[in-house]
Each structure stands twice: as structure tokens, then as C-alpha cells.
Phi, psi and omega in degrees: 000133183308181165249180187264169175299168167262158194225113160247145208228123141277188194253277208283128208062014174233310165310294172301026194312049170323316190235048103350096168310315166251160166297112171322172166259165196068014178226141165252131202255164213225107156278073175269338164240102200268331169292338174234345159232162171294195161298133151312147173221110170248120180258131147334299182301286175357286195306332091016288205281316159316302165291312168336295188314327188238066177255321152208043159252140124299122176258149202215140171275123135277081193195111178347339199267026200328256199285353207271343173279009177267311153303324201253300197281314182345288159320295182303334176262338161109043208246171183259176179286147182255171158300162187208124152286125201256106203238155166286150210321118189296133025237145199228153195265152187291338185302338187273007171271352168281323176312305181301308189301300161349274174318322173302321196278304178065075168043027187265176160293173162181138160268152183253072178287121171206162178279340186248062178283120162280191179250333135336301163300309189284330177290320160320303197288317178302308197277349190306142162273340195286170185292137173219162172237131162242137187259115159271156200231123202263101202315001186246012179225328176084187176275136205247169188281012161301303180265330205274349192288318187266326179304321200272308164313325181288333194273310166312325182269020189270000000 
């Protein structure tokens, strides 16, 4: 049996719509770590749209928040624990997140949603021979039914 394409997720700024000035509306913020950061902004909906996704994505965390999105968000979107993508120690410049991806990916397809793509990342994306999508996400809306409209079309034409 093929394996499905991969769904890679950041957190902050695609979950997280952090540089938002106020909390969008349809999200609610979570003090999970209150000694050292603001609040988490989680929307209700993601979580819906997610599992919808992973019915024929693997969906995977791409993200610094590495095992800590299994611990915090999971639950809260309602999702079961995912695979992790393993990056090097935060804070890491985003071009250092392709190595990891790379490896992760092993020539399966896969789309990548993040607020932070390089041109490391793109270049990356140019050489695959498997299908790859880079989604970019605009960190102050997070991920939209928009984006979630093109994940499910990108997947459909495979």
C-alpha cells in the first residue's frame, strides 16, 4: 500500500496566528507557557479541518514546538498525537528546518504549511522529484478554509 502524501504543520503562525495585534475572532487564547510567553490563539474550527485533512494526508508537526504540540495542542484541537519532525535546538534560523524536512519527507509527497518559507525551503521544494506544495501562511490569520480548500485540491490532483 502507497503511504499517503505528508501534511506538515508549524505551529506559530499557521495554529498560532501570534502577530495578530488582538485575538481573531473564532480563536481562543491558552496561557500554557505564562512565565515565558503570551497566550496561545487556537480556533475551534482547525481542529474539524484537520482531521478532515487526515483522512488523506499524514499530517506531522514541523515546528520548534516539537513534542511540546502533542502535549499542549493536540488535545486542545482534538487530534491524536502526530509524528515530529526534529529541528535543531530554538531558536533555529527557518532555512534550518529543510534538512529535517528533507530527511523526514524520504521522497514521499508532501505539503509543508508555515509562516516562514525561504528560498532554502523553495529551493528544496524545486529539486523533489515527489509532489511537494509549500503553503505560506500569513502569521497574523493563521490557517484559513482557504488554505485548507487548496490542501484538499493539491491532494486531489496527485
Amino acid at each position: 500500500m502507497t503511504p499517503l502524501p505528508l501534511l506538515l504543520l508549524d505551529v506559530d503562525g499557521v495554529l498560532n496566528p501570534f502577530a495578530a495585534p488582538a485575538c481573531p475572532d473564532g480563536y481562543r487564547e491558552y496561557p500554557f507557557f505564562p512565565e515565558d510567553d503570551p497566550p496561545v490563539r487556537l480556533c475551534a474550527a482547525h481542529g474539524p479541518w484537520l482531521r478532515t485533512l487526515s483522512r488523506t494526508f499524514e499530517l506531522a508537526w514541523a515546528t520548534g514546538w516539537e513534542d511540546e504540540a502533542n502535549v499542549f495542542l493536540a488535545p486542545v484541537l482534538k487530534l491524536p498525537a502526530l509524528p515530529v519532525v526534529r529541528f535543531p535546538p530554538v531558536p533555529f534560523d527557518p532555512a534550518e528546518k529543510v534538512p529535517a524536512i528533507d530527511a523526514f519527507t524520504a521522497g514521499r509527497p508532501a505539503a509543508w504549511v508555515d509562516d516562514a518559507h525561504t528560498e532554502a525551503g523553495a529551493a528544496w521544494a524545486r529539486s523533489r522529484t515527489a509532489p511537494t506544495l509549500l503553503l505560506p501562511s500569513d502569521p497574523a490569520r493563521g490557517l484559513t478554509a482557504d488554505m485548507v480548500t487548496a490542501l484538499h485540491t493539491w491532494r486531489a490532483a496527485l
